[in-house]
PLY file of the C-alpha trace (Angstrom):
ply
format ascii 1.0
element vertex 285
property float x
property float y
property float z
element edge 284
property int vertex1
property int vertex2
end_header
114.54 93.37 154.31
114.61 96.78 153.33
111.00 98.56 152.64
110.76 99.39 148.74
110.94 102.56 147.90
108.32 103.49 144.71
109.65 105.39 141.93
107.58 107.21 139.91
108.05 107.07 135.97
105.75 110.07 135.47
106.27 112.90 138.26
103.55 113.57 140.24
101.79 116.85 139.18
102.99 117.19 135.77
100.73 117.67 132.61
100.38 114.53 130.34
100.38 115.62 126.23
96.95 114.93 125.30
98.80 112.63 122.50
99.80 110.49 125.34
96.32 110.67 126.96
95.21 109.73 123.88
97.50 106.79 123.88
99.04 107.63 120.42
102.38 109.15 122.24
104.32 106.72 124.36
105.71 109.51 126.52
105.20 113.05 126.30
104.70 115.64 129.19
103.59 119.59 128.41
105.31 122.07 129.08
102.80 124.50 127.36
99.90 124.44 129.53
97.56 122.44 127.13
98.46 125.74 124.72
98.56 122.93 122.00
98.79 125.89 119.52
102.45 126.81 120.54
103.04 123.25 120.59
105.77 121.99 117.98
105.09 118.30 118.65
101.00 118.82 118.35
101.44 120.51 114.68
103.98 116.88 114.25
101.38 114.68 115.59
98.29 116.47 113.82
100.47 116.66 110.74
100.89 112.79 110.86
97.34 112.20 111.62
96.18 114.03 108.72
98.24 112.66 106.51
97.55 108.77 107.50
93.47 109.30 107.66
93.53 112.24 104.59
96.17 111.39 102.36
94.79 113.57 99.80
94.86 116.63 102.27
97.51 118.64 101.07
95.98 118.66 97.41
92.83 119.31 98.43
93.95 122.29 100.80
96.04 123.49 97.90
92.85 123.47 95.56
90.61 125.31 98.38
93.28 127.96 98.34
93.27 128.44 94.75
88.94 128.58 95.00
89.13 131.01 97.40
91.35 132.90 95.02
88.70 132.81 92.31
85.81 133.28 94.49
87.05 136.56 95.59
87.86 137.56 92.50
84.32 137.33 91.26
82.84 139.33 94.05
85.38 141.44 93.19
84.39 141.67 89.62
80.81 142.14 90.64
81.99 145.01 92.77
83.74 146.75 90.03
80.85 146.40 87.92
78.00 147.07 90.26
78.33 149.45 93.81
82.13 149.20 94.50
82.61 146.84 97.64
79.25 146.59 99.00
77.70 144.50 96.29
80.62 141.94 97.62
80.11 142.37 101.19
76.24 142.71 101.17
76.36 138.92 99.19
79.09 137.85 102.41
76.71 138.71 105.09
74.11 137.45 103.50
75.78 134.03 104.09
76.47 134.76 107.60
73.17 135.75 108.35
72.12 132.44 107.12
74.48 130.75 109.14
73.02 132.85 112.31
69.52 131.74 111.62
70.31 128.19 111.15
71.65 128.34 114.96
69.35 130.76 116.28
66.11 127.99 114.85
67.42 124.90 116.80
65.82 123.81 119.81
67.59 123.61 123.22
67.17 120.47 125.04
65.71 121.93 128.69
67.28 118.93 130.57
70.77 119.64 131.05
73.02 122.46 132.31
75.07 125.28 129.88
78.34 126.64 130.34
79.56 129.92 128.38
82.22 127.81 126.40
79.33 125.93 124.74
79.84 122.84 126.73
77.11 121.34 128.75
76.14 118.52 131.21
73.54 116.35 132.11
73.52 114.51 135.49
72.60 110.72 135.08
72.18 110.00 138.90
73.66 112.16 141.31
76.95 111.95 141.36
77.56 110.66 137.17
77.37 113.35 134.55
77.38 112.89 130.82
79.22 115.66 128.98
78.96 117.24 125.77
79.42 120.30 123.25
75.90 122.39 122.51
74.82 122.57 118.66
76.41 126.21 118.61
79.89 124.98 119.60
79.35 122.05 117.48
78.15 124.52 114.49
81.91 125.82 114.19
83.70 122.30 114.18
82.61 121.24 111.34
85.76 121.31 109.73
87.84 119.00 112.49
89.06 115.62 111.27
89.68 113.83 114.70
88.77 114.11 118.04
91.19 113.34 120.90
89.65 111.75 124.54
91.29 110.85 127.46
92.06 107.99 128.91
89.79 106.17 131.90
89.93 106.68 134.67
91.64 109.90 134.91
91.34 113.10 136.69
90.29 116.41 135.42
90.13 119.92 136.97
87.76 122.26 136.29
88.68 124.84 133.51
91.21 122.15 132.24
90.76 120.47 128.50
88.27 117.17 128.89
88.13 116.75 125.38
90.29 118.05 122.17
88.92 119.06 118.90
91.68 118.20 116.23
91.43 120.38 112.42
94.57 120.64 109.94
95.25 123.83 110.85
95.22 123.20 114.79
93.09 121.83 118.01
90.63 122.96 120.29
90.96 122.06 123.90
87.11 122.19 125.77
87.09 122.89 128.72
85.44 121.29 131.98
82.81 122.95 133.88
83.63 120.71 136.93
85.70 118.33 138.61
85.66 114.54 138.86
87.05 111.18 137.16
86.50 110.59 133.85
84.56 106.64 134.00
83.90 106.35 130.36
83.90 108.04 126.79
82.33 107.90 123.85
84.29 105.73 121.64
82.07 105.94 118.68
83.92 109.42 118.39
87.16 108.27 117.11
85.81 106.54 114.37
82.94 109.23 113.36
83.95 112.22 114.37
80.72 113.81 112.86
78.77 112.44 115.51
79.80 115.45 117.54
78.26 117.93 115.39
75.46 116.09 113.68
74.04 115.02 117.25
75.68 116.90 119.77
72.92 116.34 122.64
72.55 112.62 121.88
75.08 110.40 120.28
77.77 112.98 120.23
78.27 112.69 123.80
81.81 113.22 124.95
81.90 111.64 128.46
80.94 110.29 131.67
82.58 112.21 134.78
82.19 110.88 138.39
82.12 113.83 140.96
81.85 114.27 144.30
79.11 115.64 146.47
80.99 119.16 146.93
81.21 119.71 142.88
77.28 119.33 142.50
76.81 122.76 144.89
78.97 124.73 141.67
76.50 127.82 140.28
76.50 126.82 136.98
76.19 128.91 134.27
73.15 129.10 131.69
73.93 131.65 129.00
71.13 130.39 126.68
69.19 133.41 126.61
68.45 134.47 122.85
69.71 137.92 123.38
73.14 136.86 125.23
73.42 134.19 122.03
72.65 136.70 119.25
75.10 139.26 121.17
77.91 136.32 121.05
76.57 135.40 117.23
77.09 139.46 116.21
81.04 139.15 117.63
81.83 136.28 115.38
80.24 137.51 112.41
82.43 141.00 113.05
85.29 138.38 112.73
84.36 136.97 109.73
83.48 140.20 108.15
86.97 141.52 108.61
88.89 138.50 108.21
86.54 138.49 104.11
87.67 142.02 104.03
91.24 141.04 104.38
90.86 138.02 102.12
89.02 140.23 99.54
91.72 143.00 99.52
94.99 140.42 99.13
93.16 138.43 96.33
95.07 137.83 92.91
92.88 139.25 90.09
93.63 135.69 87.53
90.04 134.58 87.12
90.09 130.76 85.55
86.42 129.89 85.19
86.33 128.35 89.03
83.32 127.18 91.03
82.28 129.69 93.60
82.49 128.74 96.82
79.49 129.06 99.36
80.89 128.73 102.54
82.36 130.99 105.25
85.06 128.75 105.74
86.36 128.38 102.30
85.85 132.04 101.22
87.76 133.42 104.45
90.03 130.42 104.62
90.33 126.71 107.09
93.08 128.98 108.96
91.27 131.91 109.73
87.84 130.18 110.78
89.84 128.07 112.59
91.36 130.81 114.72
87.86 132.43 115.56
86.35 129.36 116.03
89.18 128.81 118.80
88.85 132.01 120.51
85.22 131.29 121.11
85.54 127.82 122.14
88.80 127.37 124.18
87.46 129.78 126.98
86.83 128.68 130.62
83.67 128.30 131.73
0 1
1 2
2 3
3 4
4 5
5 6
6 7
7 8
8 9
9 10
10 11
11 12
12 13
13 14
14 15
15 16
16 17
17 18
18 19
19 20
20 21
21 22
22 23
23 24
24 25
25 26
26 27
27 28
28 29
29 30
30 31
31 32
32 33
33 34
34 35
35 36
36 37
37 38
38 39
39 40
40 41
41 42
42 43
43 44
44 45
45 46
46 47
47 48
48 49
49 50
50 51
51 52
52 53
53 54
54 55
55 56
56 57
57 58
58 59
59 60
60 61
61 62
62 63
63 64
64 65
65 66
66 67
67 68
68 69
69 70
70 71
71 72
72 73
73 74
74 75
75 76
76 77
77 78
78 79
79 80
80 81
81 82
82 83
83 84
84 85
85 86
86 87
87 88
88 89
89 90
90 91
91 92
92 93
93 94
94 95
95 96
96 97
97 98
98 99
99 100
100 101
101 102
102 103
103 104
104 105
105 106
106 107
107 108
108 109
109 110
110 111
111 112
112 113
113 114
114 115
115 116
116 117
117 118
118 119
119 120
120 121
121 122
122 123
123 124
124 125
125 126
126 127
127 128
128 129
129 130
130 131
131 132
132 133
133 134
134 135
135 136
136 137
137 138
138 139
139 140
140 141
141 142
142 143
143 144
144 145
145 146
146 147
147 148
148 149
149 150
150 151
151 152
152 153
153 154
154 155
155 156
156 157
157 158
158 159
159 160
160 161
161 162
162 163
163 164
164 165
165 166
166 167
167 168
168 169
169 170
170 171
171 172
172 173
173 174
174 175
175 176
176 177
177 178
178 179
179 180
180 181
181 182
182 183
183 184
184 185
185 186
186 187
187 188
188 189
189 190
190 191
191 192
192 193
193 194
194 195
195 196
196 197
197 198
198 199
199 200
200 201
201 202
202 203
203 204
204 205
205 206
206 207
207 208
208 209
209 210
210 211
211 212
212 213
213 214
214 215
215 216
216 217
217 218
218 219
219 220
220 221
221 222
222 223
223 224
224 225
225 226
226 227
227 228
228 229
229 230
230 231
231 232
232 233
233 234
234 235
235 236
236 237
237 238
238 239
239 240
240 241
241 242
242 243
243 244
244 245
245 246
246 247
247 248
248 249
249 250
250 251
251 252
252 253
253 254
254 255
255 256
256 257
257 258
258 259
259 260
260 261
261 262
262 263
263 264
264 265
265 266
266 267
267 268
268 269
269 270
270 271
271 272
272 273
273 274
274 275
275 276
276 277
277 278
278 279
279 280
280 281
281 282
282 283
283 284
């Protein structure tokens, strides 16, 4: 008898869509490099998603629009009648200095290990690790509506996505800080989402990773220093500054008695904050 050859389905070495890690695509490779951004089938799928867990989504995004239209024209009234464009920006940093102190005043749990990206771990015995997002990453996903895990067991890289953050407007790949199997993850995600930024250091765990004796010699980095986290803080709130700026100077001037709106992410927009909060997340560790 002839020895049977195997035939692989999937080709060995290729990138698996994290919809069909996910097991919501049947069969889907990438071709993008986990750029899920450039990705016409991720805008489909997240599309799809929205719509079947937030039917009402594309009303209410339509009504945050219009809010953010009347918002800025009342700091825009308030400029004309008081100091020109500073009364409006003083009153926008003012919120983001808020925001900055409300990170800046939560504790750091001292028993696990911080990457740059915001992603940490925690080794369980030697050679398990539990894996999560810090409560400054978590601060700026706030707006997701689903989170994405892979499958067990599977294989990650380090630098590659472990985890992806899923908002309206587009999703957030973390990345890993090391190298092993994924053995389990933390299914209470899919169904609360929140969990990951209510409780990111206890029951918004992402994962358990086995690695190997080699990966627990990697230098990790531990960038939680308040002067390295304030300089970090200061860069985003540049971003938000400018990206209000731009909001402020394109705003229609037809006030209708709206509710003003109190948060970054409405008055500069879901799209915007969700592009900033990508830059500063999707780096490698």
């Amino acid at each position: 008898m002839a020895p049977t050859t195997k035939h692989h389905v999937i080709p060995e070495g290729e990138l698996h869509c994290i919809w069909m890690e996910a097991g919501l695509a049947d069969y889907k490779l990438c071709d993008k490099d986990y750029l899920c951004e450039e990705c016409a089938f991720d805008s489909d799928m997240r599309k799809l998603k929205s719509e079947m867990d937030f039917p009402a989504a594309s009303e209410e995004k339509t009504v945050a629009k219009k809010n953010r239209r009347v918002y800025a024209d009342i700091l825009q009234t308030k400029a004309d009648l008081s100091a020109g464009n500073q009364a409006a920006n003083d009153y926008f940093l003012h919120l983001c200095d808020e925001e900055t102190r409300t990170i800046l005043k939560q504790p750091i749990p001292g028993d696990r290990t911080y990457f740059r990206n915001h992603t940490w771990l925690k080794f369980e015995t030697p050679s398990v690790i539990t894996m999560g997002i810090d409560h400054v990453g978590a601060h700026f996903l706030q707006q997701m509506v689903s989170v994405v895990l892979p499958e067990t067991p599977t294989q990650i890289e380090r630098n590659s996505p472990f985890v992806w953050i899923v908002f309206r407007e587009g999703t957030i790949g973390l990345r890993s800080g090391v190298q092993g199997t994924v053995m389990e993850t933390n299914g209470e995600l899919l169904d609360r989402p929140m969990q990951l930024t209510n409780d990111p250091y206890n029951a918004g765990w992402i994962l358990k990773i086995s690695v190997s004796a080699s990966d627990k010699q990697i230098g990790y980095t531990h960038n939680k220093n308040l002067s390295v986290l304030r300089t970090e803080l200061a860069g985003i709130k540049s971003n938000f500054l400018v990206s209000f700026q731009h909001e402020q100077a394109h705003a229609r001037t037809e006030y209708d008695g709206g509710k003003p709106l109190r948060a970054i992410h409405e008055i500069i927009g879901e799209k915007k904050y969700f592009e900033i909060a990508n830059n500063f997340l999707s780096r490698n560790t």
